[in-house]
C-alpha positions as CSV (number, residue, x, y, z in Angstrom):
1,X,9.0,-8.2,20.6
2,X,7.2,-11.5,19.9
3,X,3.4,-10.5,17.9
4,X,1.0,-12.6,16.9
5,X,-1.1,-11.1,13.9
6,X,-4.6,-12.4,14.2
7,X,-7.1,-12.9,11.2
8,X,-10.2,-14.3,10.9
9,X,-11.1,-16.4,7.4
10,X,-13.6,-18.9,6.7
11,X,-12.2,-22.5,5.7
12,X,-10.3,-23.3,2.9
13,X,-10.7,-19.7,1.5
14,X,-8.0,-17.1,0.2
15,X,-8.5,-13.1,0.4
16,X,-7.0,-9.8,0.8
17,X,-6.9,-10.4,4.5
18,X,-4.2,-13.3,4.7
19,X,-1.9,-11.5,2.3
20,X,-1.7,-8.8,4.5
21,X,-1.4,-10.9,7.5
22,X,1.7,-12.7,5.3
23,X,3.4,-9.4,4.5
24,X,2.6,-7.8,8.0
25,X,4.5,-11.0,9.4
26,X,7.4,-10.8,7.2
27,X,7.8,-6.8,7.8
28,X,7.9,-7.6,11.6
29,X,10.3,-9.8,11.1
30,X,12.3,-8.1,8.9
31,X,12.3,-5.6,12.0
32,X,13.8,-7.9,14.1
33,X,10.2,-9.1,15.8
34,X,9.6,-12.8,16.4
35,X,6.1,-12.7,14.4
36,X,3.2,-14.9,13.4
37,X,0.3,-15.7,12.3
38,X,-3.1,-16.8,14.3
39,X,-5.9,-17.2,11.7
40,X,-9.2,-17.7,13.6
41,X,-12.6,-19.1,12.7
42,X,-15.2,-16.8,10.7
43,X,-18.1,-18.8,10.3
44,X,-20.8,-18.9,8.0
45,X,-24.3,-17.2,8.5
46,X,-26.4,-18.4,11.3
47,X,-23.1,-19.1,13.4
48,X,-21.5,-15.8,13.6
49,X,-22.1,-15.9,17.5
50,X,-20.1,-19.1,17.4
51,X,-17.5,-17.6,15.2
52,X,-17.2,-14.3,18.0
53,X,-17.1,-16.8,20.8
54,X,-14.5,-18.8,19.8
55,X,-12.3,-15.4,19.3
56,X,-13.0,-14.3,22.5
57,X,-11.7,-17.8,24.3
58,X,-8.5,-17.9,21.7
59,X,-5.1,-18.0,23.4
60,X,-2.8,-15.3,22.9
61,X,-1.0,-14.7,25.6
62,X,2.0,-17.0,25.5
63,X,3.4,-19.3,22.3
64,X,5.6,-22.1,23.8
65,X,6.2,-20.9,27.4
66,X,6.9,-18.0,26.0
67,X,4.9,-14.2,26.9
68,X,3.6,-12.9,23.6
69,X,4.0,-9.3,24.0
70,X,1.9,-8.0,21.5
71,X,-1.4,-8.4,19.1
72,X,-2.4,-6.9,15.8
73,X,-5.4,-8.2,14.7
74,X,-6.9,-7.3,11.2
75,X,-10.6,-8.8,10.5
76,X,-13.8,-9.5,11.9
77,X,-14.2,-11.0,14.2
78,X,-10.4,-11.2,15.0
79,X,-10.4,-8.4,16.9
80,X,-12.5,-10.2,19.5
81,X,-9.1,-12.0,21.1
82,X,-8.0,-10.5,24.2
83,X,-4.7,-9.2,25.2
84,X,-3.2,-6.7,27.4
85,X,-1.5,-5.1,24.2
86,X,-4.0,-5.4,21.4
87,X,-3.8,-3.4,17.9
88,X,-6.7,-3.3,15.6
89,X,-5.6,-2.6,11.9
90,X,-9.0,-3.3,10.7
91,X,-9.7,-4.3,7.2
92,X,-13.3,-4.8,7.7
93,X,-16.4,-5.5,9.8
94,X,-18.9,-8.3,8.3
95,X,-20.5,-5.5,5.7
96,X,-23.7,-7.1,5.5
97,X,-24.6,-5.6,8.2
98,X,-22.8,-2.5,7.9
99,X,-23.2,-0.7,4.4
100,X,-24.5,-3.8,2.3
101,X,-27.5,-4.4,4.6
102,X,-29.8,-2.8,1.7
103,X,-28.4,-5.3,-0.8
104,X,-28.1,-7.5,2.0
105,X,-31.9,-7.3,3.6
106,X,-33.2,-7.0,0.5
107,X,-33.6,-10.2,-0.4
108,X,-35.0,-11.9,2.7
109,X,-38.4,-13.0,3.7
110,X,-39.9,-10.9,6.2
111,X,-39.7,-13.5,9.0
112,X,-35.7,-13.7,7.5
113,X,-35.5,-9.9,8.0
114,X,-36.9,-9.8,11.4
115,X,-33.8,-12.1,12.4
116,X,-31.2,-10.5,10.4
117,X,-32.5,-7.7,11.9
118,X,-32.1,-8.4,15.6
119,X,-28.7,-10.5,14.6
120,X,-27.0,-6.9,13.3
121,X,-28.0,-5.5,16.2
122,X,-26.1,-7.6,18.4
123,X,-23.1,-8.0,16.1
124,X,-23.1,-3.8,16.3
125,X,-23.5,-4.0,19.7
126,X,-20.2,-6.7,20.2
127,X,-18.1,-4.6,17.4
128,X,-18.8,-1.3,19.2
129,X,-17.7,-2.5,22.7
130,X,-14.7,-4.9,20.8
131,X,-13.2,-1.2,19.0
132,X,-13.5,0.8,21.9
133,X,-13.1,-1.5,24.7
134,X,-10.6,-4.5,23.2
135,X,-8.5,-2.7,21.8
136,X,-5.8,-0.2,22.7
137,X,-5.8,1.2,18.6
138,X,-7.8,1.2,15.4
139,X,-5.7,1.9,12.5
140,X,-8.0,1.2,9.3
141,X,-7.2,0.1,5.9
142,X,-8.6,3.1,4.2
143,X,-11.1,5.9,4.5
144,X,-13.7,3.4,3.1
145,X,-13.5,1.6,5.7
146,X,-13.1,4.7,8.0
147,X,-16.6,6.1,7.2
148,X,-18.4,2.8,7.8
149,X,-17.7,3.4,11.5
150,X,-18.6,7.4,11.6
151,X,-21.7,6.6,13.7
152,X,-19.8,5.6,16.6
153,X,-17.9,8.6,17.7
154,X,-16.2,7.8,20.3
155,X,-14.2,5.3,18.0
156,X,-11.3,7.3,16.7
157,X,-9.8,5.5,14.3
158,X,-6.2,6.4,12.3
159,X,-6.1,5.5,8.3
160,X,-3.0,3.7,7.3
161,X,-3.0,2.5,3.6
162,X,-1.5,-1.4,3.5
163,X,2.0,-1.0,0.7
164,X,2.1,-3.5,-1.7
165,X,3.4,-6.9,-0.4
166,X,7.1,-7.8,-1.0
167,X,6.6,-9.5,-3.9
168,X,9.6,-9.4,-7.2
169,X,7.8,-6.5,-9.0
170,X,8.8,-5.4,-12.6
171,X,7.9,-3.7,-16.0
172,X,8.6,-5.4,-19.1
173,X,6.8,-3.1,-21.2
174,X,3.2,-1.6,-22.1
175,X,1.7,-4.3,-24.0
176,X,-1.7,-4.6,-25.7
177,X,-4.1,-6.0,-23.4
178,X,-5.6,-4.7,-19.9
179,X,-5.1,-6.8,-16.9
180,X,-7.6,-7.2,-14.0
181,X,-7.5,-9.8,-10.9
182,X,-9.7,-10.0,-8.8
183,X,-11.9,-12.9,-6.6
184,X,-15.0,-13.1,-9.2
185,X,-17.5,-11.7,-7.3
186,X,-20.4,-9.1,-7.9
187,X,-18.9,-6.9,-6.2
188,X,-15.7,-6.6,-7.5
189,X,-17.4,-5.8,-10.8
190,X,-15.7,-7.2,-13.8
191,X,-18.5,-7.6,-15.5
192,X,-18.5,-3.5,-16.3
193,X,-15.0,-4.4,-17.6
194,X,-16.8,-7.0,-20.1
195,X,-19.4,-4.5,-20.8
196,X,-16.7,-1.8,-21.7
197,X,-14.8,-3.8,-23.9
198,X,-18.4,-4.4,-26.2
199,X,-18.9,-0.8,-26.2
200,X,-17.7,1.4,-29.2
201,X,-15.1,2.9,-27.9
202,X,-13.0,0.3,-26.9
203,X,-12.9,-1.8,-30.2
204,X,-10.2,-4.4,-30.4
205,X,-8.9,-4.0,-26.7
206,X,-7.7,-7.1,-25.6
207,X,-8.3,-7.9,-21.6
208,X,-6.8,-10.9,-19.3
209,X,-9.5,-11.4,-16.5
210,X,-7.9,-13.4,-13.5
211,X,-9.4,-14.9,-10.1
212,X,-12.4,-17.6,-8.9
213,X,-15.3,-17.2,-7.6
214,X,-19.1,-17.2,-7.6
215,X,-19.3,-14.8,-10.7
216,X,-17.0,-17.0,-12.9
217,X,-19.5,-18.8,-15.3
218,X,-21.9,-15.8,-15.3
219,X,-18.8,-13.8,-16.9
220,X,-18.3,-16.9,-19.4
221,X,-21.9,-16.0,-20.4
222,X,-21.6,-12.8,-20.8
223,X,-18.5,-12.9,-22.8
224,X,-20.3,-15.5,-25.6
225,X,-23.2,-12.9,-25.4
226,X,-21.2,-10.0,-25.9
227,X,-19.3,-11.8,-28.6
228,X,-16.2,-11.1,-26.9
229,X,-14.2,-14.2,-27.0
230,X,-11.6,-13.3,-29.2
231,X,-10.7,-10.4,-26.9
232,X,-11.3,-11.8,-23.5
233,X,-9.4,-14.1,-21.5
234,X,-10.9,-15.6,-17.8
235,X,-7.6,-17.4,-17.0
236,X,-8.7,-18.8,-13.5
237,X,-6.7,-18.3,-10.7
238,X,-2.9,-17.6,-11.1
239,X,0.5,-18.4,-9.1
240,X,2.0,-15.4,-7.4
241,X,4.9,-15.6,-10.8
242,X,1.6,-15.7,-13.4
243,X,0.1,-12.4,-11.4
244,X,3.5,-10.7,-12.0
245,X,4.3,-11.7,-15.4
246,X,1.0,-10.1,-16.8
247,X,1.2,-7.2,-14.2
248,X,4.6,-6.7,-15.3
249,X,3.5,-6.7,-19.8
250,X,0.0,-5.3,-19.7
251,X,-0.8,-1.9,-21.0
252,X,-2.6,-0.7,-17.9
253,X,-4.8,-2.6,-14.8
254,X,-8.7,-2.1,-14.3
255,X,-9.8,-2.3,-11.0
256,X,-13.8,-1.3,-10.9
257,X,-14.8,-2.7,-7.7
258,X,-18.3,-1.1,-6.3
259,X,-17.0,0.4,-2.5
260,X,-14.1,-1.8,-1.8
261,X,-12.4,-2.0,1.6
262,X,-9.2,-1.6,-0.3
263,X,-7.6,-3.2,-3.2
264,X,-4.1,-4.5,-3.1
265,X,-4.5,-4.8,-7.1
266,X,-4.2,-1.1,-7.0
267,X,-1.0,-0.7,-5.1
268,X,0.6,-4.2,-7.2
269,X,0.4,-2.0,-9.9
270,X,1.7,0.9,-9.1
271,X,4.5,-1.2,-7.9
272,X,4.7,-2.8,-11.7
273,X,4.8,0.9,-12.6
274,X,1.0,0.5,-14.2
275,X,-1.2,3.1,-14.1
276,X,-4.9,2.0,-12.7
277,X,-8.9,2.8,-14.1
278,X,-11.0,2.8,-11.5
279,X,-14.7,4.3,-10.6
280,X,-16.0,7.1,-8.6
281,X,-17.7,5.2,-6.5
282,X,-15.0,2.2,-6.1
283,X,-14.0,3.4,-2.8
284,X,-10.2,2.5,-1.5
285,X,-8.4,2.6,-4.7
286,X,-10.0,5.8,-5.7
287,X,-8.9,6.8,-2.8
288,X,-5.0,5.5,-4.3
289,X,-5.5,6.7,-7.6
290,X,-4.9,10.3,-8.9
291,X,-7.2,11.0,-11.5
292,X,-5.1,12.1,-14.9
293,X,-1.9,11.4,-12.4
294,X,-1.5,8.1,-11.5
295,X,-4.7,6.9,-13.5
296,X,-7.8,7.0,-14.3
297,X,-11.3,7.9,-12.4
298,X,-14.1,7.4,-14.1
299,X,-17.8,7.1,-13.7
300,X,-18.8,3.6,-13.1
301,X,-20.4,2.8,-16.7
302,X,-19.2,0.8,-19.5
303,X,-18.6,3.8,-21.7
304,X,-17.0,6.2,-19.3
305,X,-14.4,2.9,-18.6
306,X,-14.0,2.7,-22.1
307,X,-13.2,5.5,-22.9
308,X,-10.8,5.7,-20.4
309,X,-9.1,2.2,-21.7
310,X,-9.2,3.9,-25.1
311,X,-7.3,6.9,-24.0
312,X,-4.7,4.4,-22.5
313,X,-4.5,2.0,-25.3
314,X,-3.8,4.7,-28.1
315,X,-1.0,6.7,-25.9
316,X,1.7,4.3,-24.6
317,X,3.7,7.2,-23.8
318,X,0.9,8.2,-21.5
319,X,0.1,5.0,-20.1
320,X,4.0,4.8,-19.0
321,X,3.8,8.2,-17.2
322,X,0.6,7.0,-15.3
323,X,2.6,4.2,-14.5
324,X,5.4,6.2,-13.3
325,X,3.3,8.3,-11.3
326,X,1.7,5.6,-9.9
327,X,5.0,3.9,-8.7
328,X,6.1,7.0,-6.5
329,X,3.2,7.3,-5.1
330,X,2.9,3.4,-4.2
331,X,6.5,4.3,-2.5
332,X,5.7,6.5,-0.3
333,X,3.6,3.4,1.2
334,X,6.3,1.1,2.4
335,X,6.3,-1.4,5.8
336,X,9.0,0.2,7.7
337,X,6.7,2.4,8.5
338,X,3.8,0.8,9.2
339,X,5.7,-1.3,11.8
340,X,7.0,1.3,13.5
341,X,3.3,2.5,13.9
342,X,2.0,-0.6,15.1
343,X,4.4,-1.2,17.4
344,X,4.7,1.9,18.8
345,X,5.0,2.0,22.7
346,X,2.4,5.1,23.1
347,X,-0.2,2.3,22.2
348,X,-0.1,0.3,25.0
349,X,-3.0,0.6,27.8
C-alpha cells in the first residue's frame, strides 16, 4: 500500500508532530508499505483561512504517476486534504480556540476579541465538518485530546497512545540528577521544576533542563533568582545521541506540562527504563503514568514535585523499579500495532 502521512507545521519549526510523522513512516515501511511524508503549511494567526485553504487544494492522490492508496493525517489543519481513503490520527486541533481560549481571549482588546471570536467560530465550524465529513477515522493521541472534542457527538473518536519512536534506547544507571526536555514554553512548565528544586525538600538535587523556545531566558532568570545555578543546567537543544545519553544516566525524568496533548518524553523514558513525575492536571502523560507504579503523580506545586523528586533521589532501588515498571508498560505500546490499525481495511468509505 503506498500512504502518504500528512502534517501540518509552521516554517522552520520542530515538534512532537514531525517525530511522529518520522516514526509513523518508518513503521509503515517496516510493514512492507511504500510511505511518506507530506508536511503542509500551518500559518500564523490572521492567516489560518489561508493555511486550511491550501490543505484543502494539496494533492494526494497520486506521487509520480503513481495512485496513492491511502492518507493518515495527524495535525491541524492536515486533516483538511482530501482523499477517498483518509485516516485522522489527530494529535491536535489549534487549542487556542479549543481549551486555551480563556488564556487565549484573555489578553485581547475587545475589538481583538470580537474577531477572535467570530474566527473560532468558523475554524469550529471547518474542524467539525473536516472530523466527520473528511475523514473515514479519528484515532486520537490520547484521552486529552479525546475530551476536547466531547461536544461534538456525533465524532466518535478511538484513543491510540503513539509508542516511543525507534530510537537506540538504554540504561546506564540511576545517576544524580533529574532530566527534563521539553520545547521551553509556558506551557510545558519547567519553571515548577525550577521552583521545586529551591524548595526545601529538594536540597542538593541536581536537574539537566533541555529544549528552545520562548521561555528560555525567563528560566535563566529565574535560576540566578532562585540561586540555583550550581544545580541547574539549560543545555539548549540536544542531538537525538545527547537526549539518549542523559535519558539513559539520569536518576528519574520530570515531565510537568499543564494539559498536554501527549508527551513523547514520557514514553522515551519508559523506554530508558526511567520512571516519570508528572502532575494531576498534566493531561496525556498522567494518563501514561501509574502513580507509585511507573512514577510519580503529584499535585502541580513546587513542593508536592519536590517531594516527589526527594523520594526518588534518596531510593535508587525505587527509582529502578519505577523505571522497570515503566518499561513494560511502554511495551505494550509498540508500532506493529498501530499500523495494523491504521491500515485496516474496515476503515475505508
Amino acid at each position: 500500500m503506498r500512504i502518504a502521512v500528512v502534517t501540518s507545521s509552521p516554517p522552520m519549526a520542530e515538534g512532537g508532530h514531525l517525530v511522529m510523522a518520522r516514526a509513523l513512516v518508518q513503521a509503515l515501511c517496516e510493514a512492507g508499505h511504500v510511505a511518506s511524508t507530506i508536511v503542509t503549511p500551518q500559518n500564523r494567526f490572521g492567516r489560518q483561512g489561508a493555511a486550511y485553504l491550501a490543505n484543502w487544494l494539496t494533492d494526494v492522490g497520486t506521487t509520480e504517476g503513481e495512485p496513492i492508496d491511502r492518507v493518515v493525517s495527524l495535525r491541524y489543519p492536515s486533516y483538511a486534504v482530501r482523499h477517498p481513503h483518509h485516516v485522522c490520527w489527530l494529535n491536535h486541533t489549534m487549542r487556542e480556540y479549543y481549551d486555551q481560549w480563556g488564556r487565549f481571549s484573555g489578553g485581547l482588546s475587545p475589538q481583538g476579541r470580537v474577531k477572535e471570536r467570530t474566527r473560532r467560530l468558523l475554524i469550529h465550524a471547518a474542524d467539525r465538518y473536516l472530523l466527520t465529513r473528511n475523514v473515514s477515522k479519528v484515532f486520537v493521541i490520547s484521552g486529552a485530546v479525546q475530551r476536547r472534542l466531547a461536544m461534538w457527538p456525533e465524532l466518535r473518536t478511538t484513543v491510540m497512545y503513539p509508542p516511543a519512536p525507534q530510537r537506540l534506547y538504554r540504561c546506564d544507571e540511576y545517576g544524580d540528577y533529574i532530566f527534563m526536555v521539553s520545547r521551553l514554553t509556558p506551557l510545558k512548565r519547567a519553571d515548577l521544576l525550577v521552583r521545586a528544586l529551591a524548595e526545601r525538600e529538594a536540597a542538593g538535587i541536581k536537574a539537566v533542563i533541555a529544549g528552545e523556545g520562548e521561555d528560555r531566558d525567563r528560566l535563566h532568570t529565574l535560576v540566578a533568582a532562585l540561586g540555583l545555578a550550581g544545580r541547574v543546567s539549560l543545555v539548549g537543544r540536544l542531538t537525538d545521541g545527547e537526549m539518549l545519553d542523559h535519558l539513559a544516566r539520569c536518576r528519574a525524568v520530570c515531565f510537568p506540562p499543564h494539559d498536554e496533548d501527549y508527551g513523547f518524553v514520557t514514553v522515551e523514558a519508559f523506554a530508558s527504563r526511567k520512571a516519570v513525575v508528572t502532575c494531576t492536571d498534566s493531561g496525556g502523560p498522567a494518563e501514561l503514568v501509574a502513580d507509585g507504579v511507573s512514577g510519580l503523580v503529584t499535585e502541580p506545586t513546587p513542593h508536592a514535585i519536590a517531594v516527589s523528586l526527594r523520594r526518588l533521589m534518596d531510593d535508587a532501588p525505587l527509582a529502578e523499579r519505577m523505571g522497570e515498571e515503566g518499561f513494560t508498560a511502554g511495551a505494550k505500546l509498540n508500532w506493529a500495532d498501530a499500523v495494523r490499525q491504521l491500515t485496516h481495511e474496515d476503515l475505508v468509505k
